[in-house]
gemmi code that builds the backbone of each chain (N, CA, C; Angstrom):
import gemmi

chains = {
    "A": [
        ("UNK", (36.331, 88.817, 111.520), (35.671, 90.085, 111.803), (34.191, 89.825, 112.049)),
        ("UNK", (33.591, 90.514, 112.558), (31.704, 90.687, 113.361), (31.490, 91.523, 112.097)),
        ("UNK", (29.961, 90.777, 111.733), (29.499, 91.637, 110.998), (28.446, 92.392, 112.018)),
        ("UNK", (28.194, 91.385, 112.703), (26.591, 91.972, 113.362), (27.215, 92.741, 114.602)),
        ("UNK", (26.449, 94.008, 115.304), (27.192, 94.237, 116.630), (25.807, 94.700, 117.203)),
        ("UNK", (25.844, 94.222, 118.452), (24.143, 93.942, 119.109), (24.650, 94.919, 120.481)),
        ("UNK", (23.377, 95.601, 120.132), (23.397, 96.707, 121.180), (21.797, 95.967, 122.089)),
        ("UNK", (21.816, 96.077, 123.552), (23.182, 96.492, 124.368), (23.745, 95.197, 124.582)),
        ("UNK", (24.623, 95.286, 125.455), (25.907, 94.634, 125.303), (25.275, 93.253, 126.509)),
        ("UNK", (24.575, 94.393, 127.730), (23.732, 93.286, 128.223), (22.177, 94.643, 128.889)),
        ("UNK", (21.518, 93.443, 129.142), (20.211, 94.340, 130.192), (19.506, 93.268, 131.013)),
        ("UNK", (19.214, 94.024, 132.206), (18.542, 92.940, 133.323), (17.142, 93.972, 133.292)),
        ("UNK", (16.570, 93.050, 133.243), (14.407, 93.815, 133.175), (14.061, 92.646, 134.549)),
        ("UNK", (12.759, 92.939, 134.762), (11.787, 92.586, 136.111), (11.272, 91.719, 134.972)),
        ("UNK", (10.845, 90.200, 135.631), (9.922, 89.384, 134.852), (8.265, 90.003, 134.343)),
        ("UNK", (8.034, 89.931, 133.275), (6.940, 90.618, 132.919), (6.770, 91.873, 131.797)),
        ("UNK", (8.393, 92.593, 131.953), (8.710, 93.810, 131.314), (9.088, 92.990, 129.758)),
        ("UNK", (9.272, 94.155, 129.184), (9.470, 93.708, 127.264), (10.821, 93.914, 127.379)),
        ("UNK", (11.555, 92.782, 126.869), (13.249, 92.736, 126.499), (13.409, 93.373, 124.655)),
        ("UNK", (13.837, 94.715, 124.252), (14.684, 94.562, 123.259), (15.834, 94.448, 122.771)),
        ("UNK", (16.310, 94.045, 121.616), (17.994, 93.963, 121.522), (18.033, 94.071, 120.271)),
        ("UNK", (18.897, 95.330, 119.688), (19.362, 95.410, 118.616), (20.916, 94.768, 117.928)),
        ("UNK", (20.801, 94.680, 116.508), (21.532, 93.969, 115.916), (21.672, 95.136, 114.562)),
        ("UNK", (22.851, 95.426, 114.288), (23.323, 96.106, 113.177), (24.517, 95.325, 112.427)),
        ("UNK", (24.683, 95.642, 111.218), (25.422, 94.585, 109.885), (25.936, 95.794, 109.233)),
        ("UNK", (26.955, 95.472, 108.364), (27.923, 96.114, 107.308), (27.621, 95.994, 106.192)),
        ("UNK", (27.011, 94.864, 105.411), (26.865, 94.311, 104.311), (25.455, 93.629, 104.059)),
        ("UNK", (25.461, 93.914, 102.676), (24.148, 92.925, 102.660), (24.064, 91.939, 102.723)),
        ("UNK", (22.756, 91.644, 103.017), (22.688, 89.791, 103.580), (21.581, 89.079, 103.083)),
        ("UNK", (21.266, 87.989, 103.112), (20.197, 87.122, 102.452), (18.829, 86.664, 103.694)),
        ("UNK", (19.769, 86.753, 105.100), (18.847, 86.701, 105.680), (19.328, 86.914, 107.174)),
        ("UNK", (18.550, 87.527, 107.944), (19.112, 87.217, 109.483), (18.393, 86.806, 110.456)),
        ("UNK", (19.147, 86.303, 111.686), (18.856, 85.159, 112.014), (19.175, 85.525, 113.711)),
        ("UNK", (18.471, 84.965, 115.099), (18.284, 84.928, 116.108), (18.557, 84.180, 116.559)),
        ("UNK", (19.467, 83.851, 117.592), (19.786, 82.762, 118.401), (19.869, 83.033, 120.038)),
        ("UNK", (19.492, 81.785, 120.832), (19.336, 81.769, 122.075), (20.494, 80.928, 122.529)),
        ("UNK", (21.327, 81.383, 123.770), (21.905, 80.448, 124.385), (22.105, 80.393, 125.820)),
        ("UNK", (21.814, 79.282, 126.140), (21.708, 79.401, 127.769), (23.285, 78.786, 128.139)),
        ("UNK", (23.406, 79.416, 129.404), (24.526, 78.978, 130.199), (25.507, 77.733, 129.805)),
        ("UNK", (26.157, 77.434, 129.740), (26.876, 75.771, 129.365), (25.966, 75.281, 128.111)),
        ("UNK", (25.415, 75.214, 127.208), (24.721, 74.847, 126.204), (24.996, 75.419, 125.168)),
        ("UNK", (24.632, 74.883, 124.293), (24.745, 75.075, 122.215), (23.963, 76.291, 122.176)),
        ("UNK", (23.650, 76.876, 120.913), (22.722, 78.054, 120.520), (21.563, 77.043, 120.159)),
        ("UNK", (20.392, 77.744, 120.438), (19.367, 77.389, 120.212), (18.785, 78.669, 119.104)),
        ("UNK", (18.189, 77.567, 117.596), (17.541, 78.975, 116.834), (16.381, 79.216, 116.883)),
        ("UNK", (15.975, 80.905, 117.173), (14.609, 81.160, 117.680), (13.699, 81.807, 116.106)),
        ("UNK", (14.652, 81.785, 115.249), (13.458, 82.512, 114.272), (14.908, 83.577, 113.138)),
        ("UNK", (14.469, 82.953, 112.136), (14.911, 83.619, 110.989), (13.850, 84.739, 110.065)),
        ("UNK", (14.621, 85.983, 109.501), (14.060, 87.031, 108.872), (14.598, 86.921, 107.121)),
        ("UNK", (14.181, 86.789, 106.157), (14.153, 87.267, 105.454), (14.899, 88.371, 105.287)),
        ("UNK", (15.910, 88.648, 103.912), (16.060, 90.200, 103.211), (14.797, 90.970, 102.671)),
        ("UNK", (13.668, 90.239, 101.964), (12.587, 90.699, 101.787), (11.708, 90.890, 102.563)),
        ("UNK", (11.415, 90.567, 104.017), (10.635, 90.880, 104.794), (10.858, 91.727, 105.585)),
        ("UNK", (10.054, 92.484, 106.874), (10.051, 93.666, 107.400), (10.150, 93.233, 108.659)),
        ("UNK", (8.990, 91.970, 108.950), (8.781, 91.444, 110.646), (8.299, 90.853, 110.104)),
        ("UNK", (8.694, 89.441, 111.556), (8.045, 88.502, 111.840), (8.122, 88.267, 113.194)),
        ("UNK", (6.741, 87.551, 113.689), (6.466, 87.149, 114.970), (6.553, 85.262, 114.862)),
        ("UNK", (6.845, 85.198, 116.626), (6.847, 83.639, 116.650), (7.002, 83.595, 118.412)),
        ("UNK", (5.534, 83.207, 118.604), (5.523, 83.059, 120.034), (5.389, 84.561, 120.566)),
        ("UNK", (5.932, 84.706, 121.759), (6.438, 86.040, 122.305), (7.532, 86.955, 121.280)),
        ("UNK", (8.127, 86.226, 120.871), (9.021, 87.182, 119.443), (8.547, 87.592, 118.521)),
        ("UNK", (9.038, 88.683, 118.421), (8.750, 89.835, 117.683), (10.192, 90.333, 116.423)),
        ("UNK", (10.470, 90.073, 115.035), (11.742, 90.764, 114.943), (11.247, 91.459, 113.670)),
        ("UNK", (12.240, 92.511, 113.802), (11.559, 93.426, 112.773), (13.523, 93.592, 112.158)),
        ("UNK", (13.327, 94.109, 110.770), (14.325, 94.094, 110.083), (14.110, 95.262, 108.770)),
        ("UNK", (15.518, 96.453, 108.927), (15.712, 97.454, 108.405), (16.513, 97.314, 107.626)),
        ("UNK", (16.469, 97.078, 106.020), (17.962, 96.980, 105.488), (18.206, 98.034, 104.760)),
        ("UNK", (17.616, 99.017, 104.843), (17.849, 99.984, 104.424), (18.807, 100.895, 105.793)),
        ("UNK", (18.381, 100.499, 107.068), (19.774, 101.057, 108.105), (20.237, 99.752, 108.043)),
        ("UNK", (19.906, 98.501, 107.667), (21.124, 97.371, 108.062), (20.581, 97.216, 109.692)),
        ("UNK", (19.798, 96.932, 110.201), (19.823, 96.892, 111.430), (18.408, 95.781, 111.370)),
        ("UNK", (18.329, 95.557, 112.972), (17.211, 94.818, 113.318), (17.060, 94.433, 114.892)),
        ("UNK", (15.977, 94.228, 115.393), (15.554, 94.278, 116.542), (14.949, 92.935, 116.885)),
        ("UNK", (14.903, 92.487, 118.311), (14.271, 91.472, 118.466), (13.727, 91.496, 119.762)),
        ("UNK", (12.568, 91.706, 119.894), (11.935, 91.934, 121.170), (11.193, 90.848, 121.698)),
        ("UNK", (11.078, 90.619, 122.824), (10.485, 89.386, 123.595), (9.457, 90.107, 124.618)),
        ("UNK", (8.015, 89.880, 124.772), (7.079, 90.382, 125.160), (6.883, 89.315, 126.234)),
        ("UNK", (6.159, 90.519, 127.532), (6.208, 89.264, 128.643), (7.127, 88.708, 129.156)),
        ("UNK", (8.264, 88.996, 129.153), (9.942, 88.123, 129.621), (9.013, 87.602, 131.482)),
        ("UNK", (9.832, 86.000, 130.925), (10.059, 85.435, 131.817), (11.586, 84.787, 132.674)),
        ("UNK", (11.157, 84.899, 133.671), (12.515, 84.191, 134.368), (13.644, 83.209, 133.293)),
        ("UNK", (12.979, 82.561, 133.113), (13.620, 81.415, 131.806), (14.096, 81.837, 130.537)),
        ("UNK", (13.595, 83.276, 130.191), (14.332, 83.760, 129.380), (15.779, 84.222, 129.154)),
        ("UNK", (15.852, 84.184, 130.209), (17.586, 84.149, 130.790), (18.570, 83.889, 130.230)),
        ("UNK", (19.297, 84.777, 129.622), (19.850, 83.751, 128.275), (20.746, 84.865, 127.628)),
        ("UNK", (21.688, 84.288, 126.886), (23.168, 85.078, 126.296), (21.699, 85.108, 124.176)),
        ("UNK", (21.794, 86.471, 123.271), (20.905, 86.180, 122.203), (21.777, 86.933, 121.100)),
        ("UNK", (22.104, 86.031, 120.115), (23.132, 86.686, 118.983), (22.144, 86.652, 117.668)),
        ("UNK", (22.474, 88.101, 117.134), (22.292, 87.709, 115.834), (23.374, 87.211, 115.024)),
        ("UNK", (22.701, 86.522, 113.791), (23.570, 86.379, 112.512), (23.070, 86.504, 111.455)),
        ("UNK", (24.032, 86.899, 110.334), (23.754, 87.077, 109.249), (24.286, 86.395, 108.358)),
        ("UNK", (23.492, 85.894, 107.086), (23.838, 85.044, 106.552), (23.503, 85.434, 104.885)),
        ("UNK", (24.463, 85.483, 104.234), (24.535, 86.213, 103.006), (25.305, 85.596, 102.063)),
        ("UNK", (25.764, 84.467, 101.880), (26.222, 83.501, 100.662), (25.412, 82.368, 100.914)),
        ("UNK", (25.896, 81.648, 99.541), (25.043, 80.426, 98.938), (25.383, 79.158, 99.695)),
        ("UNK", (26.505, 79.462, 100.746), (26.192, 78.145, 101.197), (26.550, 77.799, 102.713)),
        ("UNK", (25.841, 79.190, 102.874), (24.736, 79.595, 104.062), (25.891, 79.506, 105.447)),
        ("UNK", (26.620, 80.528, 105.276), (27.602, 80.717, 106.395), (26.775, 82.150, 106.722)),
        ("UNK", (27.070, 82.012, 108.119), (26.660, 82.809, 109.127), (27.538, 83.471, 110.184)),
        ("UNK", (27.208, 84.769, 109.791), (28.635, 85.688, 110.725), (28.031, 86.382, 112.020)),
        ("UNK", (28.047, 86.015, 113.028), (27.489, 86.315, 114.159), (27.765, 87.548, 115.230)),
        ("UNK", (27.038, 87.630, 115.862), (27.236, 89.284, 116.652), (28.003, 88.518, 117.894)),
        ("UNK", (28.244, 89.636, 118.987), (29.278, 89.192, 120.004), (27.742, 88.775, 121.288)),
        ("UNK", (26.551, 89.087, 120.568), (25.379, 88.704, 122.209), (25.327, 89.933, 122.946)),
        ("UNK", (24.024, 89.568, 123.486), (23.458, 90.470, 124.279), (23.043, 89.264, 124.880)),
        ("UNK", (23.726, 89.533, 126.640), (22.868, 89.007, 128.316), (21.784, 89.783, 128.586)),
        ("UNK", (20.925, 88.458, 128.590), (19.440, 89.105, 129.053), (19.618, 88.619, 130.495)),
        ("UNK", (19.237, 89.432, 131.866), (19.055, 88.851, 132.520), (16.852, 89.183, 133.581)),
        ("UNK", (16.728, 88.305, 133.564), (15.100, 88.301, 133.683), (15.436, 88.163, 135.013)),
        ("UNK", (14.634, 88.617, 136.094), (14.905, 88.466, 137.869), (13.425, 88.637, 138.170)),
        ("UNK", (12.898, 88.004, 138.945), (11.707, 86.983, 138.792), (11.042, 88.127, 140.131)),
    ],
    "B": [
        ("UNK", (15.518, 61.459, 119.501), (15.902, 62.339, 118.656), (17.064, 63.006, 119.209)),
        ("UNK", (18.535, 62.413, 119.005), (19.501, 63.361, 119.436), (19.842, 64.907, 118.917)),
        ("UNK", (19.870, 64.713, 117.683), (20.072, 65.977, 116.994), (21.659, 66.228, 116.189)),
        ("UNK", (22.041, 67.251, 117.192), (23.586, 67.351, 116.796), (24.454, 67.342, 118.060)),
        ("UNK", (25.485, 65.719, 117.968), (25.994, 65.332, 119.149), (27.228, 65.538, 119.314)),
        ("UNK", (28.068, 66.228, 120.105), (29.236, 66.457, 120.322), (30.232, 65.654, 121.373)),
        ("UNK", (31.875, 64.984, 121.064), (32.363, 64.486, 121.881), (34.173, 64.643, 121.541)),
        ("UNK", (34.722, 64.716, 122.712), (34.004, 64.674, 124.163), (33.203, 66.103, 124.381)),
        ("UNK", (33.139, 66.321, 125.687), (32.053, 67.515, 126.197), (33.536, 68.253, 127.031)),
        ("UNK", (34.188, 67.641, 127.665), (35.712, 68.337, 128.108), (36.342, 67.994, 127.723)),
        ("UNK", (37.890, 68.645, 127.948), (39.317, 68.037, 127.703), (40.372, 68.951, 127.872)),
        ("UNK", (40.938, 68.362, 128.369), (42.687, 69.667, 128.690), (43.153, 68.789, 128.198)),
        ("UNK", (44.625, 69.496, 127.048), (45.405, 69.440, 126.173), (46.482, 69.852, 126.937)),
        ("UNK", (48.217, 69.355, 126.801), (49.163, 70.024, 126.895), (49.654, 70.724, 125.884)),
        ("UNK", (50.596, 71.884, 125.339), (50.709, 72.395, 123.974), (51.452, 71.375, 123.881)),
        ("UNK", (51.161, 71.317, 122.514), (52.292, 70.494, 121.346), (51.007, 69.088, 120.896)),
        ("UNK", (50.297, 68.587, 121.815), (49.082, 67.214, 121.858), (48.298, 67.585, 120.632)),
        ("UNK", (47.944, 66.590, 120.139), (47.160, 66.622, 118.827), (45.614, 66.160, 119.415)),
        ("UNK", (44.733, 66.178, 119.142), (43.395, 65.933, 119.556), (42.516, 66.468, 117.809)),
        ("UNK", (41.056, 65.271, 118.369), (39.964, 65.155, 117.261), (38.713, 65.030, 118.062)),
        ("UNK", (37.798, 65.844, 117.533), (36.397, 66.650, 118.424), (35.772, 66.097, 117.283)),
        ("UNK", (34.577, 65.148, 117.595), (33.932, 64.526, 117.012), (32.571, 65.385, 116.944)),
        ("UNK", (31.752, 65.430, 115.997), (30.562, 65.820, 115.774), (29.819, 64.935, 114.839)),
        ("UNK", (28.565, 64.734, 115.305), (27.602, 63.327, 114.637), (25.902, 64.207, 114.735)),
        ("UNK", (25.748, 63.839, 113.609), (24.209, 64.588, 113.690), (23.414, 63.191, 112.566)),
        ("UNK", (22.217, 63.569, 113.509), (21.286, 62.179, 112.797), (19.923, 62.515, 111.864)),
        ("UNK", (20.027, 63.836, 111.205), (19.331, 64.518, 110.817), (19.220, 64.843, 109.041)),
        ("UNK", (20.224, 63.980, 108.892), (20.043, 63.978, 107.325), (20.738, 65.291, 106.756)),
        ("UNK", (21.492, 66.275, 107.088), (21.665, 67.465, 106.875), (22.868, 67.393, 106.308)),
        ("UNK", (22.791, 68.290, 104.945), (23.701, 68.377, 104.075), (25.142, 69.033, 104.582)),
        ("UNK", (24.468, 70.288, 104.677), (26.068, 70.973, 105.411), (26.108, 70.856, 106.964)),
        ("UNK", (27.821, 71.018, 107.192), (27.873, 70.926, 108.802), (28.845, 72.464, 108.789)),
        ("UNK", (29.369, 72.552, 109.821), (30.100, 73.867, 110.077), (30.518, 73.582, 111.653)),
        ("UNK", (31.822, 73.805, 112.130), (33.057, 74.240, 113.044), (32.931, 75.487, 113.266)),
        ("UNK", (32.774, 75.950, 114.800), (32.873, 77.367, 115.449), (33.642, 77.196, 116.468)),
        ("UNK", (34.010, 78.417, 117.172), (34.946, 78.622, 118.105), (34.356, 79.538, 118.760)),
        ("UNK", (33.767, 79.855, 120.267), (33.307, 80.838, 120.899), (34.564, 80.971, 122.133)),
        ("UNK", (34.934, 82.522, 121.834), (35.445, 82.932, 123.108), (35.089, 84.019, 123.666)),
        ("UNK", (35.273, 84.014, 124.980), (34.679, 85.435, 125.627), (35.082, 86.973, 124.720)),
        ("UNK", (33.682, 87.153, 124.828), (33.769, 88.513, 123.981), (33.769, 88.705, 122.423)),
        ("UNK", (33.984, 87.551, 122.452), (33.603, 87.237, 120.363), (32.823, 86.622, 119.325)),
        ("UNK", (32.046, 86.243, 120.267), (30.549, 85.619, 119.308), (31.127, 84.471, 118.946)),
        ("UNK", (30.647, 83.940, 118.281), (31.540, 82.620, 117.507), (31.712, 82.793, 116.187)),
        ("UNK", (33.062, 82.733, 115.847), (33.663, 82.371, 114.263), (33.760, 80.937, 113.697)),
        ("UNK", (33.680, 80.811, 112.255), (33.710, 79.716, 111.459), (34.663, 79.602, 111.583)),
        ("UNK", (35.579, 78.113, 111.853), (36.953, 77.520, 111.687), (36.797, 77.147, 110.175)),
        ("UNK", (36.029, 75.759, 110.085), (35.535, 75.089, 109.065), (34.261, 74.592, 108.661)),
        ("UNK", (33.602, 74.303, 107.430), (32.499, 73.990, 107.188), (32.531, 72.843, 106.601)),
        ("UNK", (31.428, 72.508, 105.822), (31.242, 71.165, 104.611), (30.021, 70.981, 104.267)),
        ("UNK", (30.245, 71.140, 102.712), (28.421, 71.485, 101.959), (28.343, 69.738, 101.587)),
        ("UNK", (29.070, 68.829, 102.082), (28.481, 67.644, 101.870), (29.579, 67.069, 101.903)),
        ("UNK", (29.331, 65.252, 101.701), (30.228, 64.431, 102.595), (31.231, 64.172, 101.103)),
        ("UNK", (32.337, 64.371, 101.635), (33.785, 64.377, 100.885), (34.275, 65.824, 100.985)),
        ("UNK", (33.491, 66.968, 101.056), (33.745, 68.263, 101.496), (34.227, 68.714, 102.288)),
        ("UNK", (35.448, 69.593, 101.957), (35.296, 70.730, 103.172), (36.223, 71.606, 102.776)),
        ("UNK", (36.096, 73.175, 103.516), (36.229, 74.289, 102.876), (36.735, 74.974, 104.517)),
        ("UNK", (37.289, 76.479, 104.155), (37.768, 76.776, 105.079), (37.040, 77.984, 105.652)),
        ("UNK", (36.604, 78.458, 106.658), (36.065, 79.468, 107.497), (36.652, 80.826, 107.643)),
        ("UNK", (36.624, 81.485, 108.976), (37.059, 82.552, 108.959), (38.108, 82.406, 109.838)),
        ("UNK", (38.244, 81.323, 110.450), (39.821, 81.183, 111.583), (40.336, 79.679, 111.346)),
        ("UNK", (40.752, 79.538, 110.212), (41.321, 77.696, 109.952), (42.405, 77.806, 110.206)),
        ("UNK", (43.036, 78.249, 110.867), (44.817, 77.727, 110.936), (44.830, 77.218, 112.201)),
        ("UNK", (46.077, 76.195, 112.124), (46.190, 75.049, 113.178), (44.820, 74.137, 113.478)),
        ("UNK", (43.633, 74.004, 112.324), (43.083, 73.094, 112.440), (42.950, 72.154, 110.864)),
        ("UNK", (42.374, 71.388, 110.986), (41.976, 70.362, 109.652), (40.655, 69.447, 110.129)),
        ("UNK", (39.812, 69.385, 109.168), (38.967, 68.556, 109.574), (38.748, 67.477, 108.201)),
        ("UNK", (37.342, 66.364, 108.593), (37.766, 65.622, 107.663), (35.525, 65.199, 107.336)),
        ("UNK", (35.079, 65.083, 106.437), (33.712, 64.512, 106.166), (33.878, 63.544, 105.699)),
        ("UNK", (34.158, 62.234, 106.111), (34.396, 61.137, 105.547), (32.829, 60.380, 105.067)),
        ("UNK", (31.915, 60.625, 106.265), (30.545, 60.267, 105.819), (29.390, 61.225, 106.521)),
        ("UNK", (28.453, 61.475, 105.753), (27.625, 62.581, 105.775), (26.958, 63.044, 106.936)),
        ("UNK", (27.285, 61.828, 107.893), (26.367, 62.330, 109.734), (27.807, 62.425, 110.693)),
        ("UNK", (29.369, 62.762, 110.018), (30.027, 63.127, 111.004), (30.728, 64.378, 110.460)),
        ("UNK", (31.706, 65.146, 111.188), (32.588, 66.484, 110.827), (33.620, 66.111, 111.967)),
        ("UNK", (34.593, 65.991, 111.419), (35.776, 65.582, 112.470), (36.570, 66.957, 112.415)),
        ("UNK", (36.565, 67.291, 114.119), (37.953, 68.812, 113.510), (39.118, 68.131, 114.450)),
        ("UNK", (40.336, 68.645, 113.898), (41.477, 67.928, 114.321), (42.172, 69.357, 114.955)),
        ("UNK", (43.060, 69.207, 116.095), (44.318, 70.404, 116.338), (45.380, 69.243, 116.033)),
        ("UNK", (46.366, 69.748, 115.329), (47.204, 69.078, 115.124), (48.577, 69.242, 115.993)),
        ("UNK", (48.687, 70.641, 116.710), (50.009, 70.501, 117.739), (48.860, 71.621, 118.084)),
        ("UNK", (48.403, 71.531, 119.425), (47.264, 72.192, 120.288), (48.538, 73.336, 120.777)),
        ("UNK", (47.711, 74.591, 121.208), (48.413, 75.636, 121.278), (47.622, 76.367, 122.235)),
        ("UNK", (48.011, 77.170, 123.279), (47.222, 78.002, 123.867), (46.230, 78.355, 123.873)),
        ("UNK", (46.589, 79.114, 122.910), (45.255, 80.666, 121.706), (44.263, 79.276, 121.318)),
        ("UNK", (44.440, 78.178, 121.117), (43.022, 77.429, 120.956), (42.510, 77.331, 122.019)),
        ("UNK", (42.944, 77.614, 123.357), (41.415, 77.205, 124.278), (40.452, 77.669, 124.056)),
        ("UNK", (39.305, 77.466, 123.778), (37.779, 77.670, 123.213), (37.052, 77.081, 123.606)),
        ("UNK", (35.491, 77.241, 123.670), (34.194, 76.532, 123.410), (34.215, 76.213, 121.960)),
        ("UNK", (34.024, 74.819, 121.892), (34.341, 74.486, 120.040), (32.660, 73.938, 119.970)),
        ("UNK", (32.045, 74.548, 119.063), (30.584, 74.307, 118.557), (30.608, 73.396, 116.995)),
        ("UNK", (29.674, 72.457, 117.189), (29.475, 72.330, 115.506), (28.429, 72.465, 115.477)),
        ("UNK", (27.715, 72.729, 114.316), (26.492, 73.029, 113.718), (26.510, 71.997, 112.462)),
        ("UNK", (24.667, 71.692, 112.256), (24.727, 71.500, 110.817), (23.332, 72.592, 110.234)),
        ("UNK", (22.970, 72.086, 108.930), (21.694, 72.372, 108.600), (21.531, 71.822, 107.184)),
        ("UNK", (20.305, 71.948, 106.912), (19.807, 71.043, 105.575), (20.288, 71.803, 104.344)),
        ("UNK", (20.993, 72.856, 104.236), (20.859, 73.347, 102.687), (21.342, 74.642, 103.826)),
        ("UNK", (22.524, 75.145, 102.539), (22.669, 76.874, 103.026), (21.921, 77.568, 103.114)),
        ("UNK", (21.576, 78.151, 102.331), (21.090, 79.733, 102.015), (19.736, 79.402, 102.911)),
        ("UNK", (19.338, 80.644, 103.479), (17.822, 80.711, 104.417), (17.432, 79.394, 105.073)),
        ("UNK", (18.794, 78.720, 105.703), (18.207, 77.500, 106.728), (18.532, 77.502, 108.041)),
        ("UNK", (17.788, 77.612, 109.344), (18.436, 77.933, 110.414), (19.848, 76.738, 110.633)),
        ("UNK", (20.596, 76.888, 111.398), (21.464, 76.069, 111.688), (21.575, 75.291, 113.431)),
        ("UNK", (21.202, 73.928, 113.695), (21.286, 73.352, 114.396), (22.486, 73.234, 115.727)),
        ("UNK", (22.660, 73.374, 116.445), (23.990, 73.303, 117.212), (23.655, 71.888, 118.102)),
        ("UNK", (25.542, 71.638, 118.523), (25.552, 70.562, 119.891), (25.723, 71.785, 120.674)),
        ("UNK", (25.978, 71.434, 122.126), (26.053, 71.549, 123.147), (27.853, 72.165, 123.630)),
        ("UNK", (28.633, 72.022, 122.912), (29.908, 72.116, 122.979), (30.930, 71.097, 123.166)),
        ("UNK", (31.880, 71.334, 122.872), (33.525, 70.912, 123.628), (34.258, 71.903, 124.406)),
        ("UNK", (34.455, 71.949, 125.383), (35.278, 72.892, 125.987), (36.596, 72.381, 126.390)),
        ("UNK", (37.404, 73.078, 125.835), (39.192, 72.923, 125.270), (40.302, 73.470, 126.078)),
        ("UNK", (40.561, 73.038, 126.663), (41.410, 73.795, 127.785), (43.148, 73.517, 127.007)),
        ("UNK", (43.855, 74.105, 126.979), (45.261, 74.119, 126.203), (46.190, 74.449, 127.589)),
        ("UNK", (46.962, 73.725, 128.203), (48.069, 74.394, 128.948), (49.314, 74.171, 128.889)),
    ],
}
model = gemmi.Model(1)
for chain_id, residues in chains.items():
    chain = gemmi.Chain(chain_id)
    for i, (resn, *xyz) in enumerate(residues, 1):
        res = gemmi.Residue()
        res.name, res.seqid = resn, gemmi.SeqId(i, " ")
        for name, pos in zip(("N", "CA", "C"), xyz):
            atom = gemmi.Atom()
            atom.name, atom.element = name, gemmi.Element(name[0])
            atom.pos, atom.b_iso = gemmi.Position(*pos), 0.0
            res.add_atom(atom)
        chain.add_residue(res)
    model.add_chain(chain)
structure = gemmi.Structure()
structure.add_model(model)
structure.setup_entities()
């Protein structure tokens, strides 16, 4: 079963415009977590949140985290072409750090 | 710096063929973890391992087995390959569970016919 389910499902923006993508959970968690994946390739991780924290930035990322709705956002400022990319959350809420992942959101950036 | 290396990178299976998807990471990292991505489902845990002699079962282990014989590999096995396994098969590791991002290869992609 998905804990995480990431709205929207996909979105294409103009290079330059702000990409967001939400991520909502069932359960509590210890921490959640952002991933990038491009075409034919592994996930790449862009930045983990804390249960105790609210936001954090890193680079152009931006993620902010509600656990009081269980939800969270991850916005990318400035999207570039190269941002192009399939972005899942996960959540990760036992001790030995399994991670239950959303189904992705396609970003597509058009230059 | 390889990271976390996956092999092979393809392979078609006939059903009933047994096959072993190697994963090697050079990173010192305690736990590893087995995923399965298919269209439309994010990726699920098959199998994991919080360290070498370990291993524990995920959220989709049937018709697989894997094995941690030493701490920089995760062997997953199909033991009579079946359709419903064609997948993108991912491994991951990372240094310690709780609040550690997790590393990926690149894939295996599994073709079953």
């Amino acid at each position: 079963s998905q804990q995480g389910e990431e709205d929207p499902q996909a979105l294409s923006i103009q290079e330059g415009e702000n990409a967001t993508m939400n991520c909502s959970y069932k359960t509590s968690i210890n921490n959640l977590q952002w991933y990038r994946q491009n075409s034919g390739r592994g996930l790449v991780h862009l930045i983990l949140i804390r249960s105790n924290e609210r936001e954090k930035h890193s680079g152009r990322l931006r993620v902010t985290l509600d656990t009081s709705k269980k939800s969270s956002s991850l916005l990318i400022t400035a999207s570039r072409a190269a941002d192009t990319a399939s972005y899942f959350c996960a959540t990760g809420g036992t001790s030995y750090g399994k991670l239950t992942f959303g189904q992705g959101t396609i970003l597509t950036v058009h230059p | 710096n390889a990271g976390v290396t996956q092999t092979p990178k393809f392979r078609v299976l006939k059903t009933g063929q047994s096959m072993t998807l190697l994963c090697a990471q050079d990173m010192n990292h305690e736990y590893m973890y087995w995923y399965r991505q298919d269209p439309g489902m994010g990726l699920r845990l098959i199998h994991y391992s919080v360290g070498e002699g370990t291993t524990a079962k995920g959220e989709v282990p049937d018709g697989y087995n894997v094995s941690r014989l030493k701490k920089q590999n995760f062997l997953l096995g199909l033991e009579s390959a079946a359709p419903s396994q064609t997948s993108v098969y991912f491994c991951a590791s990372s240094i310690q569970g709780i609040n550690q991002p997790q590393h990926f290869g690149d894939g295996t992609r599994l073709s079953i016919l």
